[in-house]
C-alpha positions as CSV (number, residue, x, y, z in Angstrom):
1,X,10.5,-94.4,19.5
2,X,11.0,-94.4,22.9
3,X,13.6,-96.6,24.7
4,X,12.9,-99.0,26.9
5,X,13.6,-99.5,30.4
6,X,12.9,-102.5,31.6
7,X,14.8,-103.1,34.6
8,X,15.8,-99.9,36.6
9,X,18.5,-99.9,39.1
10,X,18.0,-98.0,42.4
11,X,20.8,-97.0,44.5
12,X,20.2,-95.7,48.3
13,X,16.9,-97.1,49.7
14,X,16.0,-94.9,52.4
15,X,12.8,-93.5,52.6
16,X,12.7,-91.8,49.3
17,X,14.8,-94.3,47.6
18,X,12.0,-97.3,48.7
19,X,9.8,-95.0,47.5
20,X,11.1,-95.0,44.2
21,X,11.4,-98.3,44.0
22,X,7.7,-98.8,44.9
23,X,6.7,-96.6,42.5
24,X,8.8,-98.5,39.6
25,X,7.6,-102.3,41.0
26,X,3.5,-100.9,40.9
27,X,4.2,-100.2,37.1
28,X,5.4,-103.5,36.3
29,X,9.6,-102.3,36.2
30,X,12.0,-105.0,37.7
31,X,13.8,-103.3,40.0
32,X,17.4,-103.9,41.8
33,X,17.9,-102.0,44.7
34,X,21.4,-101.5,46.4
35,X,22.1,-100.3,49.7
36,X,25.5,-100.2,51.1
37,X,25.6,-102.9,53.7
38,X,22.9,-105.7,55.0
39,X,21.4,-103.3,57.7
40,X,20.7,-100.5,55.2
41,X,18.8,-104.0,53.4
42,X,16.8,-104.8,56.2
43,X,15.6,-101.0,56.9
44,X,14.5,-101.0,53.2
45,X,12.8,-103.9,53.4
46,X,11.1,-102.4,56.1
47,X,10.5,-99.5,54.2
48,X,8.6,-101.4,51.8
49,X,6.3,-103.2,54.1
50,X,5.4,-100.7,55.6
51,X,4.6,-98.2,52.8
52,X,2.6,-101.1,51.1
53,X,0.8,-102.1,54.2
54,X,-0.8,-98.6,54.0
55,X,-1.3,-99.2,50.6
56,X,-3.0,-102.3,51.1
57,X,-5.3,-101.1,54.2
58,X,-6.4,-97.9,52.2
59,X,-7.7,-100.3,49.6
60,X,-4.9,-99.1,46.9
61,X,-3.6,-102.4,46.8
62,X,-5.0,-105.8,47.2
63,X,-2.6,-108.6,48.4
64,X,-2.0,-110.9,45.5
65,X,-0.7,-106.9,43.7
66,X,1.4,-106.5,46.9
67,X,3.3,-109.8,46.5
68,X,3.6,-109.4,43.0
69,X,5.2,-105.4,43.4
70,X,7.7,-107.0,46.1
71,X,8.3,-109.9,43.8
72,X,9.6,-107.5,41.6
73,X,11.9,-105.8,43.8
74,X,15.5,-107.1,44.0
75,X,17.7,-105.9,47.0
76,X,21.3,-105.9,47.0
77,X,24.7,-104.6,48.6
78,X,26.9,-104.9,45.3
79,X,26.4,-102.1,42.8
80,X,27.8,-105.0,40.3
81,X,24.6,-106.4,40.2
82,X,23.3,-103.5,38.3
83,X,25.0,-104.7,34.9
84,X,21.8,-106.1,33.4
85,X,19.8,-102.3,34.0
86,X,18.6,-100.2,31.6
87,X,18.7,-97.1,33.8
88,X,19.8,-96.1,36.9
89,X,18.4,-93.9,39.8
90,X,20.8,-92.7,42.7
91,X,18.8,-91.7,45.7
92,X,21.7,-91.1,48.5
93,X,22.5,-88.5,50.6
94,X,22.9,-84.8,49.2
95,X,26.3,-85.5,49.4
96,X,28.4,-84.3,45.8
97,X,31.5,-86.1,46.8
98,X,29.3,-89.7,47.1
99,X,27.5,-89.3,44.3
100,X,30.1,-88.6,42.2
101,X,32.0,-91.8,43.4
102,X,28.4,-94.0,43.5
103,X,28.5,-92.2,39.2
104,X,32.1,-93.1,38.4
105,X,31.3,-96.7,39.8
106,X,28.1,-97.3,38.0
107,X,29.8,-95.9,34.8
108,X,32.2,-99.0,35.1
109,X,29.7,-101.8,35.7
110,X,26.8,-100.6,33.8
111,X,26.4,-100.9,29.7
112,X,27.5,-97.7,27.6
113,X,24.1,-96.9,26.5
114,X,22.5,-97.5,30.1
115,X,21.0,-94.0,31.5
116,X,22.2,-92.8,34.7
117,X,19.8,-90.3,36.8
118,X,20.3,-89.0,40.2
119,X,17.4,-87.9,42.2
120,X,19.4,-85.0,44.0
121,X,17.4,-82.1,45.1
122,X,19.9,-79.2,44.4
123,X,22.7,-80.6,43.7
124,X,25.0,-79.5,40.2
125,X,23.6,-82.7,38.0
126,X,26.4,-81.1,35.6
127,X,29.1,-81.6,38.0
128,X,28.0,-85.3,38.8
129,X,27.6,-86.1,34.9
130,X,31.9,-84.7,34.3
131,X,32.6,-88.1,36.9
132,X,31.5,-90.1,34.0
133,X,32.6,-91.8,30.3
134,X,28.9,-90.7,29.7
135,X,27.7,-87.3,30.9
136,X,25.5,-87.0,28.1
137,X,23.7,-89.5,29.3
138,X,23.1,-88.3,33.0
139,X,19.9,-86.7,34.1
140,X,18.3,-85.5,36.9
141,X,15.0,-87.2,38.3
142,X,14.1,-85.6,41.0
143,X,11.0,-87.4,42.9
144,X,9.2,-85.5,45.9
145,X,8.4,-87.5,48.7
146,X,6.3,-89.4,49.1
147,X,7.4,-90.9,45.6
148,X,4.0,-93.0,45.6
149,X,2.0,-90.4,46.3
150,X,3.2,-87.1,44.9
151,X,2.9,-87.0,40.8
152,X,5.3,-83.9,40.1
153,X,9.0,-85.2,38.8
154,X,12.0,-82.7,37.9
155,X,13.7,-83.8,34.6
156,X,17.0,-81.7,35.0
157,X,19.0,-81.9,31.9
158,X,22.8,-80.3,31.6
159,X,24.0,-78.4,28.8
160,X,25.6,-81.9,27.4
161,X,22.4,-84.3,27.9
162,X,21.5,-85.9,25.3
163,X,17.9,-84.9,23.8
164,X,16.4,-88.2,23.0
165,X,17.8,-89.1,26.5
166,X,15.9,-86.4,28.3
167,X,12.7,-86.9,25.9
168,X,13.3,-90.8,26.6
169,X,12.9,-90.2,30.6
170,X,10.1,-88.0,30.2
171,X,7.9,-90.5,28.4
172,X,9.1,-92.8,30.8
173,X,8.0,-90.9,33.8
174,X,4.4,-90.0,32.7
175,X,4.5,-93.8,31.9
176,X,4.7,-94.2,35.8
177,X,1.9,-91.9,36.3
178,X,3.8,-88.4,37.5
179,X,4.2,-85.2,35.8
180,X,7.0,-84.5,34.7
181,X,8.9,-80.7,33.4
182,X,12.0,-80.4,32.2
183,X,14.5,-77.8,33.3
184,X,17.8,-76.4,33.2
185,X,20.7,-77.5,35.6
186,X,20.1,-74.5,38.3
187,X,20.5,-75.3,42.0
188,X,17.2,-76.0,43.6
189,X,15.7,-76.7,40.1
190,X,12.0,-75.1,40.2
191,X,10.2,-76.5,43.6
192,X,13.3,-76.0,46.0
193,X,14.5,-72.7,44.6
194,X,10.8,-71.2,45.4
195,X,10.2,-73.1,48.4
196,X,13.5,-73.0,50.2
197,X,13.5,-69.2,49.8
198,X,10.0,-68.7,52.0
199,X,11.3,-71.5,54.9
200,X,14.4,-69.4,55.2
201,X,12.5,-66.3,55.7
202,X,10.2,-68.1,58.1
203,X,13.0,-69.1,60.2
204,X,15.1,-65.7,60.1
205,X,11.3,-64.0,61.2
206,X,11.1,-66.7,64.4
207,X,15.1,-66.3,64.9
208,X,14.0,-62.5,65.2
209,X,11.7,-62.9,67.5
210,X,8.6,-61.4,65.5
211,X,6.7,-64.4,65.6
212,X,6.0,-67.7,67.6
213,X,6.6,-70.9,65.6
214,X,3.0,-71.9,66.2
215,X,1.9,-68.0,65.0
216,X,4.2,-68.5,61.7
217,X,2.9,-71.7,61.2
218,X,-1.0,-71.0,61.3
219,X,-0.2,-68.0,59.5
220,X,0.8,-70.0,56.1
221,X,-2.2,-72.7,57.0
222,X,-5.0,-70.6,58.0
223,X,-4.1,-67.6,55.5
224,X,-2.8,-69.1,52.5
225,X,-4.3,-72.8,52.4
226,X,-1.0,-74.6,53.1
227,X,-1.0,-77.7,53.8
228,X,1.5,-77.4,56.8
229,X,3.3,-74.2,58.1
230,X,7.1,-73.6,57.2
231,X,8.7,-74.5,61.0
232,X,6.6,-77.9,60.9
233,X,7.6,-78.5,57.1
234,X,11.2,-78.3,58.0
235,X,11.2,-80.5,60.8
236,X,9.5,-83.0,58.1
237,X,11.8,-82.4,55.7
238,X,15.5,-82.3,58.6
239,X,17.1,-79.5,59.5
240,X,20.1,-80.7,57.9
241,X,19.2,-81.7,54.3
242,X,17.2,-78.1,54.4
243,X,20.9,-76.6,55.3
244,X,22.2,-78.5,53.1
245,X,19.7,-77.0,50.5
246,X,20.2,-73.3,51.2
247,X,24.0,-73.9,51.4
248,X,24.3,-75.3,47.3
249,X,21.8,-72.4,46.4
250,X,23.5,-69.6,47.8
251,X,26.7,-70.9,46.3
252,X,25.0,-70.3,43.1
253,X,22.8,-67.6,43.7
254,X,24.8,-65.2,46.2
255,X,21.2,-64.3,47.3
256,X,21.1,-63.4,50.6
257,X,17.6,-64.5,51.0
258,X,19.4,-67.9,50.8
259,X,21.6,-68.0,52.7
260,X,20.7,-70.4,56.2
261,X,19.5,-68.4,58.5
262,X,22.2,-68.7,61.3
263,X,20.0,-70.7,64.1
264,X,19.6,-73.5,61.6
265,X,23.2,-74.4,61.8
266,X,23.1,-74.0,65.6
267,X,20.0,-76.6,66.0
268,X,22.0,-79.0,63.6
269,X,25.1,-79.0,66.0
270,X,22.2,-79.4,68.9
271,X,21.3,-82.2,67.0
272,X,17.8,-80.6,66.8
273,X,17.1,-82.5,63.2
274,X,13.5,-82.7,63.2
275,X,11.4,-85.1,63.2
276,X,14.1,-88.0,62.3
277,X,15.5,-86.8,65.7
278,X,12.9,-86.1,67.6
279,X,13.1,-82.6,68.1
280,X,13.4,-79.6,65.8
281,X,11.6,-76.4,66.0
282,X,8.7,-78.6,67.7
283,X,9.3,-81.4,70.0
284,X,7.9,-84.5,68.8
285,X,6.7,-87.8,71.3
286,X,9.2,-90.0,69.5
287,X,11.8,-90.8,66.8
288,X,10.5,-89.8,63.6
289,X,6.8,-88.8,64.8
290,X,4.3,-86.8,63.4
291,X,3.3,-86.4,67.1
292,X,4.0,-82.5,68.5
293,X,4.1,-82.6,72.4
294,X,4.4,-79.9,74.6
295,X,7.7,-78.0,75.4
296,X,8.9,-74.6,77.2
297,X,8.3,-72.6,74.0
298,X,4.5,-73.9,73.9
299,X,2.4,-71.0,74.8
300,X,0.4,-71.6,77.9
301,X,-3.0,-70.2,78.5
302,X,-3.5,-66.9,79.8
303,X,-4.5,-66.9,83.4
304,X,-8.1,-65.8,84.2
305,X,-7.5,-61.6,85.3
306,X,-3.9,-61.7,84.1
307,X,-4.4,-59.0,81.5
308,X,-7.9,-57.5,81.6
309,X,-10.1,-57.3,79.1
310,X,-12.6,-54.5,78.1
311,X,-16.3,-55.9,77.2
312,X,-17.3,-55.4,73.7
313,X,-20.9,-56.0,72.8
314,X,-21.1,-53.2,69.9
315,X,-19.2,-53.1,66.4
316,X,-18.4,-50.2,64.5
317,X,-16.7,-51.1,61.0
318,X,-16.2,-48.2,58.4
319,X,-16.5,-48.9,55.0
320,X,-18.5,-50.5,52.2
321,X,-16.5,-52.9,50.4
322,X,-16.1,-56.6,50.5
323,X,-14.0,-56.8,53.3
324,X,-16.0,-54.3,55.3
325,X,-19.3,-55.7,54.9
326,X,-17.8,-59.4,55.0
327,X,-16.2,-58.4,58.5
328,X,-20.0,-57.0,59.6
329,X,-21.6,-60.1,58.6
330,X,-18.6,-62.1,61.0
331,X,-19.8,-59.6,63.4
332,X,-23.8,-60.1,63.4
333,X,-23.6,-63.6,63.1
334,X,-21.5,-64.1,65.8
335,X,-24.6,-62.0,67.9
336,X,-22.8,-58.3,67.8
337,X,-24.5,-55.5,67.2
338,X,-23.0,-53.6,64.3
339,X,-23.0,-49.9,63.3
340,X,-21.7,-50.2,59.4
341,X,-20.8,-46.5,58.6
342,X,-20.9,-45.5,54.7
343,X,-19.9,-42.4,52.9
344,X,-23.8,-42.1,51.5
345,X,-27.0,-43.6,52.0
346,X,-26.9,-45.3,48.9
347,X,-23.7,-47.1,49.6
348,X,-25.3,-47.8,53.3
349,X,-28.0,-49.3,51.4
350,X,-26.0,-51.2,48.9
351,X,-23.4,-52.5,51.8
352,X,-26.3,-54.0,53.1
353,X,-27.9,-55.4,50.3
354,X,-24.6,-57.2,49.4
355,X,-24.7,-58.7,52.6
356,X,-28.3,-60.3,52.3
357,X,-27.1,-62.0,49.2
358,X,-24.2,-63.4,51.0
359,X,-26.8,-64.1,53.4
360,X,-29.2,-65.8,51.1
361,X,-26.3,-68.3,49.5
362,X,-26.2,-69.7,53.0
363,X,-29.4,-70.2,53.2
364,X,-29.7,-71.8,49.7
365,X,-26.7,-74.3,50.9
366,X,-28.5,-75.1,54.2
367,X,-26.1,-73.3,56.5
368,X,-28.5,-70.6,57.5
369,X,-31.9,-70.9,58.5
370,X,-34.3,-68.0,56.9
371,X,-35.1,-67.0,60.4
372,X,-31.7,-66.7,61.2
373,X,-30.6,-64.2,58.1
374,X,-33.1,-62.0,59.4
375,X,-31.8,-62.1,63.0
376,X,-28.3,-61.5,61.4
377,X,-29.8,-58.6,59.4
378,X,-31.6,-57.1,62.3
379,X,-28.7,-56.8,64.2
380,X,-26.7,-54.5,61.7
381,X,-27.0,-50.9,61.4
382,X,-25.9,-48.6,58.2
383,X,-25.2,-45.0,59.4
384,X,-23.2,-42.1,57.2
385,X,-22.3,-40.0,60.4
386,X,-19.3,-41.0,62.1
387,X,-21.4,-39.4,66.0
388,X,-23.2,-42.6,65.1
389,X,-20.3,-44.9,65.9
390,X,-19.8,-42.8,69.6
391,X,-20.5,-45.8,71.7
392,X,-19.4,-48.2,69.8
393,X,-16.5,-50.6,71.8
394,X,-14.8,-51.9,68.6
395,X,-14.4,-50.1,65.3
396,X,-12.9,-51.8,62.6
397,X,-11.9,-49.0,59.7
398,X,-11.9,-51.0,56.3
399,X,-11.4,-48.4,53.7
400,X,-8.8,-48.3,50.9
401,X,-5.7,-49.0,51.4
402,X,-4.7,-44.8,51.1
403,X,-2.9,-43.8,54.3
404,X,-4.1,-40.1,54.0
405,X,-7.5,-41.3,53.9
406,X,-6.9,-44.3,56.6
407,X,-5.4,-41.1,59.0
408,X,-8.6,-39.0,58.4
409,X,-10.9,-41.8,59.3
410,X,-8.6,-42.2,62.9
411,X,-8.6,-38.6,63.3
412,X,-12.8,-38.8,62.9
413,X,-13.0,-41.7,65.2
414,X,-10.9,-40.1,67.7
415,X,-13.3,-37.0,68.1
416,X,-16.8,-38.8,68.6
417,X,-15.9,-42.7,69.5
418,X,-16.3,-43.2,73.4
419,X,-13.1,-43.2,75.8
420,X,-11.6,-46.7,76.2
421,X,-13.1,-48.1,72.8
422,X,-10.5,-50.4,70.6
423,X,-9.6,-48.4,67.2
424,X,-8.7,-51.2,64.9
425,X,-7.5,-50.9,61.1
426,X,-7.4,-53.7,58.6
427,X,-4.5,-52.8,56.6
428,X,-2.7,-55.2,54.9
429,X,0.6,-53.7,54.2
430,X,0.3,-49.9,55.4
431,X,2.2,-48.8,58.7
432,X,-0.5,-49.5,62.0
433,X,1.4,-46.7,64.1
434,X,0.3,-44.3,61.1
435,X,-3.3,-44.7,62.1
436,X,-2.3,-44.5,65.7
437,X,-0.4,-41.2,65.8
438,X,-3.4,-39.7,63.9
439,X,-5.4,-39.8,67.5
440,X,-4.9,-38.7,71.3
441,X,-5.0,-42.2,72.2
442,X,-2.4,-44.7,70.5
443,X,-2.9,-47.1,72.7
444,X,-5.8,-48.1,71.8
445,X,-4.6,-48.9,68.4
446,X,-4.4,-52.1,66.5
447,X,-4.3,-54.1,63.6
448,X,-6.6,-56.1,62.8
449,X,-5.9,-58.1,59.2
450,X,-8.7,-60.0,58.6
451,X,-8.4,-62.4,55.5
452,X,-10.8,-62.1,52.2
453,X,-13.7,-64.0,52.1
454,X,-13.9,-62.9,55.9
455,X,-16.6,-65.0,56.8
456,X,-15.0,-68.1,55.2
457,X,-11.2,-67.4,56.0
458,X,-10.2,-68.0,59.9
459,X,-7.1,-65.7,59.9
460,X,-6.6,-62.8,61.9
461,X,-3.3,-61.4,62.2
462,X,-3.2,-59.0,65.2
463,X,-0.9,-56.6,64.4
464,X,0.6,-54.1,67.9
465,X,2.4,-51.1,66.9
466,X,5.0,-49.9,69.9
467,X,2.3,-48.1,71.6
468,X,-0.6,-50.8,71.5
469,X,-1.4,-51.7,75.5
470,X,-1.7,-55.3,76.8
471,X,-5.3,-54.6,77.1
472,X,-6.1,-54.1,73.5
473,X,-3.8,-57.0,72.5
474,X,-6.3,-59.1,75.0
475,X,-9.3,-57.8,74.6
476,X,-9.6,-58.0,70.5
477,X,-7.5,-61.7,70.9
478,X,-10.9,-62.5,73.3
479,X,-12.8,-60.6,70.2
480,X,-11.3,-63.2,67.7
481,X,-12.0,-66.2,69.2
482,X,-15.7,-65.2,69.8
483,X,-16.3,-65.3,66.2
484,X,-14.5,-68.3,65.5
485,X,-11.4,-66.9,64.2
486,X,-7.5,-68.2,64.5
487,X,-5.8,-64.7,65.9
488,X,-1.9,-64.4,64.8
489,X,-0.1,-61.8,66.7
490,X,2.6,-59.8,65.2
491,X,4.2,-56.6,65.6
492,X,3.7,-53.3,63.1
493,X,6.0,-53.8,60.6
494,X,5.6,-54.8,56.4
495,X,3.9,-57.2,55.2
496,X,3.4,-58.7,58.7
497,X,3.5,-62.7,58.5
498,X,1.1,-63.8,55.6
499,X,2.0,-61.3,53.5
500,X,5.7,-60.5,54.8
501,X,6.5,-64.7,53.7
502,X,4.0,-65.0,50.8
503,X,5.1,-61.6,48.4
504,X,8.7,-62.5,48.1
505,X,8.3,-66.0,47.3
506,X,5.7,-64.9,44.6
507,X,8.5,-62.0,43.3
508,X,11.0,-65.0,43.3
509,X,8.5,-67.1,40.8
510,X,8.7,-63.8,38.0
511,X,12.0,-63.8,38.0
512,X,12.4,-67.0,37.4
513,X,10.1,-66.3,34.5
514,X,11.8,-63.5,33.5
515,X,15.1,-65.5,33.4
516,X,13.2,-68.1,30.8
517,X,14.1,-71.3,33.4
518,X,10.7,-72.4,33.2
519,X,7.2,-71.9,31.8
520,X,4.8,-70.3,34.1
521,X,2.4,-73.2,34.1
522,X,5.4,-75.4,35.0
523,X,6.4,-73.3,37.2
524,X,2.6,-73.7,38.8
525,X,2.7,-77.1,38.4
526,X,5.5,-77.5,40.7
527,X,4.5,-75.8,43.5
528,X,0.7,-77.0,43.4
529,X,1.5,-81.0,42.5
530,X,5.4,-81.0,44.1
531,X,4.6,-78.8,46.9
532,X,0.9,-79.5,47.7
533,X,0.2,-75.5,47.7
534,X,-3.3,-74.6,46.9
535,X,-2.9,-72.8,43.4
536,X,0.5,-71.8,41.3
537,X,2.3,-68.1,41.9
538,X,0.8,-67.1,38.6
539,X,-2.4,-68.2,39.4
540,X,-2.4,-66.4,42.3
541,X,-0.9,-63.5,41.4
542,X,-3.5,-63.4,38.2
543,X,-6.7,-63.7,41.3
544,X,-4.4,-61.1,44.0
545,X,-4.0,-58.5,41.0
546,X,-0.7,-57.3,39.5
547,X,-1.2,-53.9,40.4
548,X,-2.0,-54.8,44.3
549,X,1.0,-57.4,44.6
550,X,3.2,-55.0,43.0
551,X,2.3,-52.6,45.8
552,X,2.8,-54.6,48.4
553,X,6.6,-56.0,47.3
554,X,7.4,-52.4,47.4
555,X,6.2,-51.8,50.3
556,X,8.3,-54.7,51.4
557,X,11.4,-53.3,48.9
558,X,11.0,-49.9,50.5
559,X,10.8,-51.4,54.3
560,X,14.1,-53.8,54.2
561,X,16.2,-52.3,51.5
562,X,16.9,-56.0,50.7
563,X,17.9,-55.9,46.8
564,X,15.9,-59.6,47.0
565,X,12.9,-57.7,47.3
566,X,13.1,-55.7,44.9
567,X,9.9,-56.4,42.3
568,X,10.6,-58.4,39.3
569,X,11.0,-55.9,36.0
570,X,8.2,-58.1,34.5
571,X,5.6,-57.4,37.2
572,X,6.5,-53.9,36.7
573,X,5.9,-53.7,33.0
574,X,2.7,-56.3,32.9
575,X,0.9,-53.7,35.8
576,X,2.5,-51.0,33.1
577,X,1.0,-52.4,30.1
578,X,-2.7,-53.2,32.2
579,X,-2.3,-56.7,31.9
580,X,-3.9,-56.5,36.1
581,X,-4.7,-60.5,36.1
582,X,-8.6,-61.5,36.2
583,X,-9.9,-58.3,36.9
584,X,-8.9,-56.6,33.6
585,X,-9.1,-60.0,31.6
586,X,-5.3,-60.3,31.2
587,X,-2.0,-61.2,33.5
588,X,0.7,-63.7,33.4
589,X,-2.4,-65.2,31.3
590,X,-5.4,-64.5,29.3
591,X,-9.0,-65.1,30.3
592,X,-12.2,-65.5,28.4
């Protein structure tokens, strides 16, 4: 059975610390709080009110449940007053040099059997327990914040923990409503070992130069679903505590995909924090405000004849597939006239039936008027000649992802497609100059990575090799917007932002896999309840397909010659063994 913990101690009651302590007082716990001195008492308290003002205004509470969960909470100074609690959670800096003295104090006034958790992030939870008569009853509980929102909780346990101690704090945190995973002691547990990895590569890509903060950013949110970019999530989360972060895990890891990218530590010593500052990678109207205003790295609007643009009324796109004929329905619906070239009639013909059922679902749902599907469908075109395409002033080559086939399409294009018309390929991971050199005119060459569904998903990264002109950068930027999409621009090199940010972060989940640190599905858990990401790696990598993700990390591998890229043994050998993901029935899971 179960022990029982009654009364819980919380030591450290800044934001995430009143957050725990909330979270204990909704479920009924007694709670003693301890800050270190009276003012750190009074911003709790504030803390508190706050939180549970929101709370009570978005109906979660009602007030006779607010007085009662404040009723419940005790607030202190002296960490003697935790002698009557059952268990204790330190939520103080990531300091290891505090906590272990905050450990080796509450292992003098608390009871021998009392449980003693910290809520560090990425911390050694072994080396904190050693400061103790009682490691074996240390754990770590790590909470995500907001504690009384998010549901995913870290159980770390050490190689001397105590089972029923660790199965004890489990049941007691799905008692409080979160979900809890045990794992081993390994710096940045499951969550901050995945995620930390990706905002360190975000930040080395905008200390490079290869991307704008607000490009980055819409990247992640507009591509992958994420619920904020990677520059705006570490000004949420401080500069410093995100150092801090990298710092323990490259101490453990001696990844160099860990270690801080070098302008982090120079915006800490500007005292560029964040948000808590008011300035980080953005500039923010306040102290602690969600609020971005304008500063002299906010891109200001192009002026009217600065960079000309060439008029494009006609579409070309080559190919049949689901990108292709998704980009032609974007196209026609946006009023373009489109020339959809095919291989064979038949294809021509089913291209275009495929796109009257996608059609036809918008109509079903009320998005799409009958009239209108027809106007869409009236306005495309399927050819198989390539002359037909000749004065076309955009074509969009979607084929497979070969480059020898990619080139011969260019080389086609080049022959019978007017003067001054923009040559676009949507690659996703194959070199844009490629395509380029296979014409006379290079610059008039560009990427253009649309996102699959591409009539649902508002990415475009625009993708300029080193011979790309102004004018084509412009004029397919203009393009973009026309059909309501977000462009991106980027310059022709692997992976380019989405996939540049998303592939090694996904690599990074297998091998934790591989190593046998976690479960897939906790693994998934932790990112999609801890993180707020829109599905799991494995999930994802099961819907992307092994075989296409191991393609890409090679192409990343092969690009950077970083060993961190290099793909996980276990992706190799699943793609190997056919286990593809949902296509061939089987990946890192198996479907009915």
């Amino acid at each position: 059975m179960a022990r029982e913990f009654g009364c819980v101690g919380v030591v450290g009651l800044g934001t995430m610390g009143a957050g725990i302590a909330e979270v204990l007082a909704r479920s009924g716990i007694r709670v003693i709080g301890v800050e270190r001195d009276a003012e750190g008492v009074a911003r709790a308290r504030g803390h508190l009110a706050h939180s549970t003002e929101r709370a009570l205004a978005g109906g979660k509470l009602d007030e006779p449940a607010r007085a009662a969960l404040l009723d419940r909470i005790t607030l202190t100074t002296s960490l003697a007053d935790l002698a009557d609690a059952d268990l204790v959670v330190e939520a103080i800096p990531e300091s290891l040099e505090l906590k272990t003295r905050v450990f080796a104090e509450l292992d003098r006034v608390c009871r021998p059997d009392v449980v003693l958790a910290s809520n560090t992030s990425s911390l050694s939870v072994t080396e904190i327990s050693v400061h103790t008569g009682r490691p074996g009853k240390v754990v770590g509980l790590h909470f995500f914040n907001p504690a009384p929102v998010l549901k995913f909780v870290e159980i770390v346990r050490t190689v001397v923990t105590e089972p029923d101690v660790v199965a004890d704090v489990a049941e007691f945190a799905r008692g409080l409503g979160k979900e809890p995973v045990v794992i081993g002691d390994r710096a940045g547990f499951i969550a901050n070992a995945l995620l930390f990895g990706y905002l360190n590569h975000a930040v080395s890509m905008y200390e490079s130069r290869y991307a704008t903060r607000e490009d980055l950013d819409a990247a992640m949110r507009f591509g992958c679903g994420y619920p904020m970019g990677p520059l705006a999530l570490l000004d949420l989360i401080g500069l410093d505590t995100a150092y801090e972060i990298l710092e323990t895990m490259y101490r453990q890891s001696r990844n160099r995909l860990h270690a801080p990218a070098p302008i982090l530590r120079q915006m800490i010593t500007a005292g560029l924090l964040g948000r808590k500052s008011g300035r980080g990678f953005y500039t923010y109207d306040g102290l602690d405000s969600p609020v971005v205003v304008p500063d002299v790295l906010t891109p200001r609007p192009a002026a009217t004849g600065e960079v000309a643009v060439r008029e494009v009324t006609r579409v070309g796109v080559v190919g049949t597939g689901t990108m292709a004929t998704g980009i032609a329905e974007v196209f026609a619906r946006n009023g373009f006239d489109v020339v959809l070239r095919a291989r064979a009639q038949d294809k021509a013909l089913a291209a275009l039936a495929a796109m009257r059922r996608s059609l036809d679902r918008q109509v079903v749902k009320g998005r799409l008027s009958e009239q209108d599907r027809e106007a869409v469908l009236g306005r495309v075109r399927g050819v198989v000649e390539f002359d037909e395409l000749a004065d076309c002033d955009l074509v969009i080559e979607a084929v497979a992802e070969d480059l020898s086939v990619k080139r011969a399409v260019f080389g086609a294009l080049d022959e019978v497609v007017k003067p001054g018309a923009v040559l676009a390929t949507t690659t996703s991971s194959l070199p844009v100059i490629e395509c380029a050199a296979a014409t006379t005119r290079p610059g008039d060459v560009i990427g253009l990575h649309f996102f699959n569904p591409a009539p649902v998903m508002k990415l475009v990264e625009v993708v300029s090799t080193i011979a790309t002109s102004d004018e084509v950068v412009a004029t397919v930027r203009a393009v973009c917007q026309r059909v309501g999409k977000h462009p991106v621009d980027c310059a022709d090199r692997a992976g380019f932002i989405v996939n540049a940010l998303l592939f090694p972060y996904l690599n990074d989940a297998v091998k934790m896999l591989e190593a046998h640190y976690a479960e897939a599905d906790d693994i998934d858990t932790a990112m999609k309840v801890g993180c707020g990401l829109p599905m799991g790696p494995f999930e994802l990598l099961d819907v992307v397909g092994l075989d296409v993700s191991l393609a890409i990390e090679r192409t990343l591998y092969y690009e950077f010659r970083d060993a961190g890229f290099a793909p996980a043994p276990l992706l190799e050998h699943l793609v190997t063994a056919g286990r593809l993901g949902r296509k061939t029935g089987k990946g890192f899971r198996d479907y009915s």
